[in-house]
C-alpha positions as CSV (number, residue, x, y, z in Angstrom):
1,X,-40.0,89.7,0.3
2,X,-38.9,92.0,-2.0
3,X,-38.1,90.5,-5.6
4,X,-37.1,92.5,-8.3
5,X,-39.9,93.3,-10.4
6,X,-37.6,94.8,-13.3
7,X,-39.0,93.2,-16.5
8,X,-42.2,91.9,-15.1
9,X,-44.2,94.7,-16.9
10,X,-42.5,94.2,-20.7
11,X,-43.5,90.4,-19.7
12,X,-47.2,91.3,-19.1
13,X,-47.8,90.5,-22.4
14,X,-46.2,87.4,-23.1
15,X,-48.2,85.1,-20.7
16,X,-47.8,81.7,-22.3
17,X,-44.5,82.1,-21.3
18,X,-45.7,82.5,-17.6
19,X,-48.1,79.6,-18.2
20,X,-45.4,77.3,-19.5
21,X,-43.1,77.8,-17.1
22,X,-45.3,76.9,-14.3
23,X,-46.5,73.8,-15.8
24,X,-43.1,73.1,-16.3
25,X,-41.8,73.6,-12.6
26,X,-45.6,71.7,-11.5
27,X,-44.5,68.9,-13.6
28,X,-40.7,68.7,-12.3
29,X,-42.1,68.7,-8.8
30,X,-44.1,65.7,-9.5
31,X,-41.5,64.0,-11.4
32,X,-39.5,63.4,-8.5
33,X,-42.2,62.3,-6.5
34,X,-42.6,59.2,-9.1
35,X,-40.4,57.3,-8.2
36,X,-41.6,56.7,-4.6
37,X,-44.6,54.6,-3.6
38,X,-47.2,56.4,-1.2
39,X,-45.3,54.6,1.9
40,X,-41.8,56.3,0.7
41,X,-43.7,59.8,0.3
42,X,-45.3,59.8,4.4
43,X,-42.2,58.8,5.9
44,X,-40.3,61.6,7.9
45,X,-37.1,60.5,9.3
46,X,-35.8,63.4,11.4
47,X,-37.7,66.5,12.4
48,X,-35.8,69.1,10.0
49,X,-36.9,66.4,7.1
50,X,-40.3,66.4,5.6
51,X,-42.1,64.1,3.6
52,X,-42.5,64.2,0.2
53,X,-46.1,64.2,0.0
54,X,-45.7,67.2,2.3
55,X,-44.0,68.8,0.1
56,X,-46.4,68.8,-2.7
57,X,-49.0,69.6,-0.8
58,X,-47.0,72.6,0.8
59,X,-45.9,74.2,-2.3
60,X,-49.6,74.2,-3.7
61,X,-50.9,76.1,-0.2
62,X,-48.1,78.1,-1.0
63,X,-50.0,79.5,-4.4
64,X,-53.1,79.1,-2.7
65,X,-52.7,81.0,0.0
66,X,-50.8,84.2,-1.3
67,X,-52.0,84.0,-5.1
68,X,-55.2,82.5,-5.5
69,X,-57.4,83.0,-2.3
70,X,-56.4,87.1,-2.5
71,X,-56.3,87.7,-6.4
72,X,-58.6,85.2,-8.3
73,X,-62.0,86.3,-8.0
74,X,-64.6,83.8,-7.3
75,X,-61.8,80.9,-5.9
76,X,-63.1,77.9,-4.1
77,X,-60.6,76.9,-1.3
78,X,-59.9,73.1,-1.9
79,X,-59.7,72.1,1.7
80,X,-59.7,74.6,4.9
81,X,-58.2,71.8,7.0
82,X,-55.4,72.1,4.6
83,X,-54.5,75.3,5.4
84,X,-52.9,74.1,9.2
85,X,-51.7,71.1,8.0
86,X,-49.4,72.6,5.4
87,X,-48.5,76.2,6.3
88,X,-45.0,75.8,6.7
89,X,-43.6,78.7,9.1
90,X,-46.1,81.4,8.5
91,X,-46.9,83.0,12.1
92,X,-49.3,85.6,10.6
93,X,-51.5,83.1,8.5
94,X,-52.4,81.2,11.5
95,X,-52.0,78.2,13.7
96,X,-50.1,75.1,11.9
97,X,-49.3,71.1,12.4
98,X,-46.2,70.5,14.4
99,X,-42.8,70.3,11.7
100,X,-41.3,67.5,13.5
101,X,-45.0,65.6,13.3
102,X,-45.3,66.0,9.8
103,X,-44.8,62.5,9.5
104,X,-48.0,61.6,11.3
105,X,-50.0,63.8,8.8
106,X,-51.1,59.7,7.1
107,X,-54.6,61.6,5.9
108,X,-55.0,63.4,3.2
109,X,-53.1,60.6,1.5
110,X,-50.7,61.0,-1.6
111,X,-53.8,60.9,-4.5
112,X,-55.8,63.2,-2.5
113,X,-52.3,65.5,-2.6
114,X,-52.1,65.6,-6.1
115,X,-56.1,66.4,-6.5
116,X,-54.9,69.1,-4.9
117,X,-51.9,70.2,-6.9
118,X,-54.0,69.6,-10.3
119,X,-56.6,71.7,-8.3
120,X,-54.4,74.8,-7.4
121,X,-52.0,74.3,-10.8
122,X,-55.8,75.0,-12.9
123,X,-56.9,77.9,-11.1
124,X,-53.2,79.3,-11.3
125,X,-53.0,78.8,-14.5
126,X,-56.6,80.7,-14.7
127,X,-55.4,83.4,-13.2
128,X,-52.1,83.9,-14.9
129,X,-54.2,83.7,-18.1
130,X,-56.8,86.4,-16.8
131,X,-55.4,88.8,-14.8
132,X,-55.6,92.4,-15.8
133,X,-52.8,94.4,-16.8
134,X,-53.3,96.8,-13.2
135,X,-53.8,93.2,-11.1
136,X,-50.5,91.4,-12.9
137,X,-48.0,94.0,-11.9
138,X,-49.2,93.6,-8.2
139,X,-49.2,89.4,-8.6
140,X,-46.6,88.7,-10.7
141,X,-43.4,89.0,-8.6
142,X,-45.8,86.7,-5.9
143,X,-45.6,84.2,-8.6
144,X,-42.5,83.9,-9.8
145,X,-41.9,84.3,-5.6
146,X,-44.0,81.0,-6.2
147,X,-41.7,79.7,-8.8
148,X,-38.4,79.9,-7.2
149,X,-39.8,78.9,-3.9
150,X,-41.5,75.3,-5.2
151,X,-37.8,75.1,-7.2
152,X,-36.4,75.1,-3.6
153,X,-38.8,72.1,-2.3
154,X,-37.6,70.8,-5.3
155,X,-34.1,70.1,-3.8
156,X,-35.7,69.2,-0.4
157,X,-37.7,66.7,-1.5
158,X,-34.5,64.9,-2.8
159,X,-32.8,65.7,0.6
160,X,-35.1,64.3,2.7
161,X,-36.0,61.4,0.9
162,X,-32.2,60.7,0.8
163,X,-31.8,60.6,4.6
164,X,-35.5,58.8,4.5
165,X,-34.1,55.9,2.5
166,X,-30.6,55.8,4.2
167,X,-32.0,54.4,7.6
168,X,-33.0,51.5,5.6
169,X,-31.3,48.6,6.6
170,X,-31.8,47.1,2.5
171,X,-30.4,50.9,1.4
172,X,-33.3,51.0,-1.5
173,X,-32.3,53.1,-4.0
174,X,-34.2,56.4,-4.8
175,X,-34.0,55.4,-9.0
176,X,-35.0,51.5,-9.2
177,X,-32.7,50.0,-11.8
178,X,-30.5,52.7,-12.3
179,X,-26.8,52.5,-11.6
180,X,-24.7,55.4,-10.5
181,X,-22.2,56.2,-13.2
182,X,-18.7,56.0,-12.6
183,X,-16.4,59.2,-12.0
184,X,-16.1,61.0,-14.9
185,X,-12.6,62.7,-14.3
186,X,-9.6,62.1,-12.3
187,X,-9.3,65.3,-10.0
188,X,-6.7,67.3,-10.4
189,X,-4.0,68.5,-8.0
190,X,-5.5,71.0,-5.9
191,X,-4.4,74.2,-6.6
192,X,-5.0,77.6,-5.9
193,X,-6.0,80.8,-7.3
194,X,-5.1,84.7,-5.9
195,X,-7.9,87.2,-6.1
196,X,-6.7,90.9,-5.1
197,X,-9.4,92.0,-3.0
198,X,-9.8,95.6,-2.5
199,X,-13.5,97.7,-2.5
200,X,-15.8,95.4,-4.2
201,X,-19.5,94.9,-4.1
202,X,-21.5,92.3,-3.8
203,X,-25.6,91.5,-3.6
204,X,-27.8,91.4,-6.0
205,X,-28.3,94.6,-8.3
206,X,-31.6,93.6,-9.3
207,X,-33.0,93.5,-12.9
208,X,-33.4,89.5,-12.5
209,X,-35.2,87.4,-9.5
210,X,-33.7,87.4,-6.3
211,X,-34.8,87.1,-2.9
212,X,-34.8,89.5,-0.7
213,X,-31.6,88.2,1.5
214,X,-29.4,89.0,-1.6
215,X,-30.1,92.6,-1.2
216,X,-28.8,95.8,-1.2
217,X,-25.7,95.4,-3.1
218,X,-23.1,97.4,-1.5
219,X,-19.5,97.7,-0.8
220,X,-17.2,95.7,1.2
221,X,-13.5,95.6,1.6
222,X,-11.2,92.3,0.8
223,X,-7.8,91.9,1.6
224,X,-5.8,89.8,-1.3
225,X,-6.6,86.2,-0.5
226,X,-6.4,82.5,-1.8
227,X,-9.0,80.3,-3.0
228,X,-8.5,76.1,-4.4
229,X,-9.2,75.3,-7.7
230,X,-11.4,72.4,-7.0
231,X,-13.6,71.0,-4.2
232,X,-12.0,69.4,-1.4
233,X,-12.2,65.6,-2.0
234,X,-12.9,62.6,-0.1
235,X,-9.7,61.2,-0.6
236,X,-8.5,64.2,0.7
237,X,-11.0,64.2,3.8
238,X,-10.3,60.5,4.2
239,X,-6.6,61.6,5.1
240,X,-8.1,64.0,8.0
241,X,-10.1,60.9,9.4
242,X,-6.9,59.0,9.3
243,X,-4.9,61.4,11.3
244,X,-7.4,61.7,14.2
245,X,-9.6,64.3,12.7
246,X,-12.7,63.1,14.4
247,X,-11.0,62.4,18.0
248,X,-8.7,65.6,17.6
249,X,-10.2,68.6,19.6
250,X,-8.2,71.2,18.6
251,X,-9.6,71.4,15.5
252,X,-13.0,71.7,16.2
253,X,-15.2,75.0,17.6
254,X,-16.4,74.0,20.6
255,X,-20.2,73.7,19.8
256,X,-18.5,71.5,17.2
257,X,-16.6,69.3,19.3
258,X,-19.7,69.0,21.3
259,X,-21.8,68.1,18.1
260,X,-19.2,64.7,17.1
261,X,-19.3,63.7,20.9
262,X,-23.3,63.7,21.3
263,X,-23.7,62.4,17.4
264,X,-20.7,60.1,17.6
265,X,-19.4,61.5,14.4
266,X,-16.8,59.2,12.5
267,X,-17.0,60.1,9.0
268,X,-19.4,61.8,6.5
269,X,-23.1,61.6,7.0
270,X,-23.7,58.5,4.5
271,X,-20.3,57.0,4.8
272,X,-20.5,53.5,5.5
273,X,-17.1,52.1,7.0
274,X,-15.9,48.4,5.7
275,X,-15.2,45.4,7.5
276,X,-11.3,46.3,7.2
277,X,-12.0,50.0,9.0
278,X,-10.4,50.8,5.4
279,X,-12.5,50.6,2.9
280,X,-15.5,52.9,2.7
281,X,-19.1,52.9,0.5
282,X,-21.0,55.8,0.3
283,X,-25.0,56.2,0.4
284,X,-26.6,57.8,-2.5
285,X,-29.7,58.3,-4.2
286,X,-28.9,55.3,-6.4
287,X,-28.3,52.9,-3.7
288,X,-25.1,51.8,-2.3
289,X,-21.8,52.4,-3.5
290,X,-18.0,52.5,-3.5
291,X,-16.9,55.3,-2.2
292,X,-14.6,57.5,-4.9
293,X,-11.5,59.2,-3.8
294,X,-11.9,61.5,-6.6
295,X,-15.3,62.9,-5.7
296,X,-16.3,66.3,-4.1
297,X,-16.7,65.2,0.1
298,X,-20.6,66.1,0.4
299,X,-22.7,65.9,3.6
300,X,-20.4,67.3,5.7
301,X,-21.6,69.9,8.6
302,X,-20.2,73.4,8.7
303,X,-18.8,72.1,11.8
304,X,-16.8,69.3,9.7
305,X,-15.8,71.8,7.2
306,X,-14.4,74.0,9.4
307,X,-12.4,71.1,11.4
308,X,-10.9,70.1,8.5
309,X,-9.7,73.5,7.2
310,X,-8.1,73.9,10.1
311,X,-6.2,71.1,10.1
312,X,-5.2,71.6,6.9
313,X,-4.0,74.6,8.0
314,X,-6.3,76.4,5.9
315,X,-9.6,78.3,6.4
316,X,-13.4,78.4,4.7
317,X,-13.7,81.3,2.5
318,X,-16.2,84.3,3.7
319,X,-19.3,84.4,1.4
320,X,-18.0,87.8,0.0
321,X,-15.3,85.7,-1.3
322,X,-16.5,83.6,-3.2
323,X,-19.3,86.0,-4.9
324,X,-16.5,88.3,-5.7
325,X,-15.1,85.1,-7.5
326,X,-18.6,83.8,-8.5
327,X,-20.2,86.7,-10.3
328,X,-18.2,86.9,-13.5
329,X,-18.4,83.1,-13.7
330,X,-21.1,81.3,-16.0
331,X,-23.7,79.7,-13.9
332,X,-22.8,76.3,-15.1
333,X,-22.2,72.6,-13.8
334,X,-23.5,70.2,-12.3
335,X,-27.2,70.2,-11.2
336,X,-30.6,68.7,-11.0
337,X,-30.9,69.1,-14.8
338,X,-28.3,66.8,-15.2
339,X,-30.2,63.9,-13.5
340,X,-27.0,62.8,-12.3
341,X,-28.1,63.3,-8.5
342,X,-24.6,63.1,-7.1
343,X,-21.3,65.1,-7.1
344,X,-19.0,64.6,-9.6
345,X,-15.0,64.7,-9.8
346,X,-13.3,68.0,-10.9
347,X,-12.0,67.9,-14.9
348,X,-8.6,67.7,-15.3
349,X,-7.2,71.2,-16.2
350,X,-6.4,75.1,-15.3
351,X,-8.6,77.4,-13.7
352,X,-11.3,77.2,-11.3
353,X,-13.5,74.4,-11.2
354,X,-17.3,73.5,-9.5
355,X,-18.1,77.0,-8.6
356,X,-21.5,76.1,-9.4
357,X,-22.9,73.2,-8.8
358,X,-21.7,69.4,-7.2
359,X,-21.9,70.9,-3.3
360,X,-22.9,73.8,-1.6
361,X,-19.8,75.2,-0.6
362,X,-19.5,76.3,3.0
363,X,-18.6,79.7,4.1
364,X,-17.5,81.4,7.3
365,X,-20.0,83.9,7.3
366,X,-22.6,83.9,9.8
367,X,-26.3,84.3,7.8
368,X,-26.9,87.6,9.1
369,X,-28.7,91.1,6.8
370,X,-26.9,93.1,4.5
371,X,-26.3,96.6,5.3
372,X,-29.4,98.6,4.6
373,X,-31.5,94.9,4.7
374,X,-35.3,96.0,5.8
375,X,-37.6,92.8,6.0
376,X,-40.9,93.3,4.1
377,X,-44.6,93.9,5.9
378,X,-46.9,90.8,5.8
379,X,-46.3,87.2,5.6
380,X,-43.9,87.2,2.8
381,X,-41.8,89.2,5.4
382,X,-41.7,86.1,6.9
383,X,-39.3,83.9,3.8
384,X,-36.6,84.7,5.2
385,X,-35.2,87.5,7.6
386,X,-36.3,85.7,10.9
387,X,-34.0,83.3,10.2
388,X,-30.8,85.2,10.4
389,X,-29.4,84.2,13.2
390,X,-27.9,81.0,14.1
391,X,-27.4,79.6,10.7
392,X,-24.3,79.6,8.1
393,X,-24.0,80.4,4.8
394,X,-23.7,78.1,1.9
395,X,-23.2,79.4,-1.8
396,X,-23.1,77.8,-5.3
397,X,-26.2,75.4,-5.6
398,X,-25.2,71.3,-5.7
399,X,-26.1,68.2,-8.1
400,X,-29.8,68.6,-6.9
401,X,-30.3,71.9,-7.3
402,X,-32.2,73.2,-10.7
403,X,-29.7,74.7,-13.0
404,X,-32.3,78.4,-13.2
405,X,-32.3,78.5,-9.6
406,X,-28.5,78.9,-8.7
407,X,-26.8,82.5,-9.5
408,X,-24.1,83.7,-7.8
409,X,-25.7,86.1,-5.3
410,X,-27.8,83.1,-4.2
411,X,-27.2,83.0,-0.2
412,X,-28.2,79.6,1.5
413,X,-28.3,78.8,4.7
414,X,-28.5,76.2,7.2
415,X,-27.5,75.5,11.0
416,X,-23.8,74.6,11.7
417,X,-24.5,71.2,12.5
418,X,-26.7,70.3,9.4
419,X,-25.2,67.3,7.6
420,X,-28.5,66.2,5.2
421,X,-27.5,69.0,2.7
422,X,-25.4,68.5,0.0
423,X,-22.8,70.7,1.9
424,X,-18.8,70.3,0.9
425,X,-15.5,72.2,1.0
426,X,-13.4,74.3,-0.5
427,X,-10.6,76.2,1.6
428,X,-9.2,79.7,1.3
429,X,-6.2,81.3,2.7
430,X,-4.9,84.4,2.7
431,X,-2.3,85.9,0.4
């Protein structure tokens, strides 16, 4: 891992700003955990889910384990145990618990968790607070390393409790007593915008955090091309169901096709059909609900995204195409901030619309390294280059994503057939 550092050193001196920004990202992380007893927080329902009490205890070993047990002189492991239980994917720490048996892990138990988050959250603090000026150039890209990655368990906690609480048979909501709100807007016609391609760059040019996947910026060549205003919508998806989208192999790649036959794919992830094979409710983190035409489709695969832009006729847009779009945009729209926890419908008007935020759009661009990529030495090496292959790329952030986290360099990735995303659609074409 290779974060920019640029601005690190002027911040050296300012630490309450460091110290408050941690307590506010440890106190976020715990937020979301409130609202589920210790039963809700040991479930794991699949084996790419994890439970929430996992989580927490992950993102602390996290700060542990590269921060504290290296650079804070005199630190007093809380637990050696808990150092295979919650390493996540790190081959050169050591030996870890199975992911898919994560679920099993009923002891330590969920106050014993957050012992342990108050426990690594003080001695962080500690050393945030008494580092030297020599030691805090060295740790203080780790932390905020730290920072953004505990912001990304952030939207995984919510993920995986979603799909947790879907196999419910009483489909409890996530937020007891609250009611999802009604669509704010009645989307728009879907339109399109032209974009004139040529030699542009893309990839982050550092002077801000990013992680190392987003680098180097270079050069790439677009031809013109076409991208919709707006997210594609489930009344709009609901008309590719009706036409035989999900019996239909033409549309599909063929790992695709195989993907609905083994999974018996109908519809959405979440989509519950109703007694008239007509009308539809949706599962979200509030509980049950009718399913809006006007909304953003979410929880489709990149297998389902695909399908459908092809029979529309249409195509995903590569990832270089939508940062080329992105980057002069304002990071704004919907996200976790918004405690809205749900896609909304587009706002009626010109332009483009839910760049950021709502969904993770999908792209057709394999998650593979930049030109000039090198992965760093060490365990940190580890965040993310051994994952490039066999994954897509999603960009933009979604409605449980925290607003600071999304910029539009930002490259996520999951496998093709991953549906417990907030993953949705917009199509491209070209000019």
């Amino acid at each position: 891992m290779n974060p920019s550092v640029t601005g690190l050193r002027a911040s050296s001196d300012h630490r309450a700003g460091w110290t408050r920004r941690f307590a506010d990202i440890r106190a976020r992380t715990e937020s979301l955990a409130q609202h589920l007893s210790p039963e809700d927080q040991t479930i794991q329902s699949m084996p790419d889910a994890s439970p929430t009490k996992w989580h927490l205890a992950h993102t602390s070993w996290f700060f542990e384990t590269f921060l504290l047990a290296p650079h804070l002189p005199g630190y007093r492991v809380f637990d050696a145990a808990y150092g295979h239980l919650f390493n996540s994917y790190y081959e050169s720490v050591g030996p870890r618990h199975p992911r898919p048996a994560r679920g099993l892990i009923s002891r330590p138990g969920v106050a014993e968790i957050l012992d342990y988050r108050r426990h690594v959250t003080e001695n962080l603090l500690r050393l945030i607070e008494s580092a030297s000026a020599r030691d805090w150039d060295t740790i203080a890209p780790l932390i905020e390393l730290g920072f953004h990655h505990e912001e990304q368990h952030q939207e995984l906690i919510l993920m995986d409790v979603k799909h947790a609480l879907s196999l419910n048979p009483l489909n409890p909501a996530y937020r007891a007593g609250r009611k999802r709100d009604a669509a704010r807007h009645d989307s728009h016609p879907l339109g399109w915008a032209s974009f004139a391609g040529g030699l542009v760059e893309i990839g982050h040019g550092g002077g801000s955090f990013a992680f190392d996947n987003e680098s180097p910026r270079h050069k790439i060549y677009l031809a013109p091309y076409r991208l919709t205003t707006r997210l594609v919508t489930n009344g709009e998806y609901l008309a590719f169901i009706a036409d035989g989208g999900y019996r239909r192999a033409e549309f599909w790649l063929s790992d695709g096709w195989a993907a609905v036959q083994a999974g018996s794919w109908q519809a959405p992830l979440y989509w519950r059909a109703g007694e008239d094979d007509e009308s539809w409710a949706v599962f979200t983190l509030d509980g049950l609900a009718p399913l809006d035409p006007f909304e953003p489709v979410c929880h489709v695969s990149h297998y389902e995204a695909d399908a459908f832009a092809r029979w529309a006729g249409r195509r995903l847009p590569t990832e270089a195409e939508w940062e080329n779009v992105a980057s002069p945009l304002p990071v704004a729209g919907n996200f976790l901030d918004s405690a809205v926890l749900h896609p909304l419908s587009a706002a009626a008007g010109s332009g483009l619309a839910q760049i950021f935020g709502d969904v993770w759009e999908w792209t057709s661009s394999a998650y593979s390294p930049y030109p000039g990529f090198r992965v760093e030495a060490g365990a940190i090496g580890e965040y993310n280059g051994k994952f490039m292959s066999g994954q897509m790329v999603l960009r933009g952030g979604c409605c449980v994503t925290p607003a600071g986290h999304a910029r539009a360099t930002y490259r996520n990735f999951f496998p093709p057939a991953a549906r417990w995303c907030f993953g949705g659609i917009r199509l491209a074409e070209d000019a």
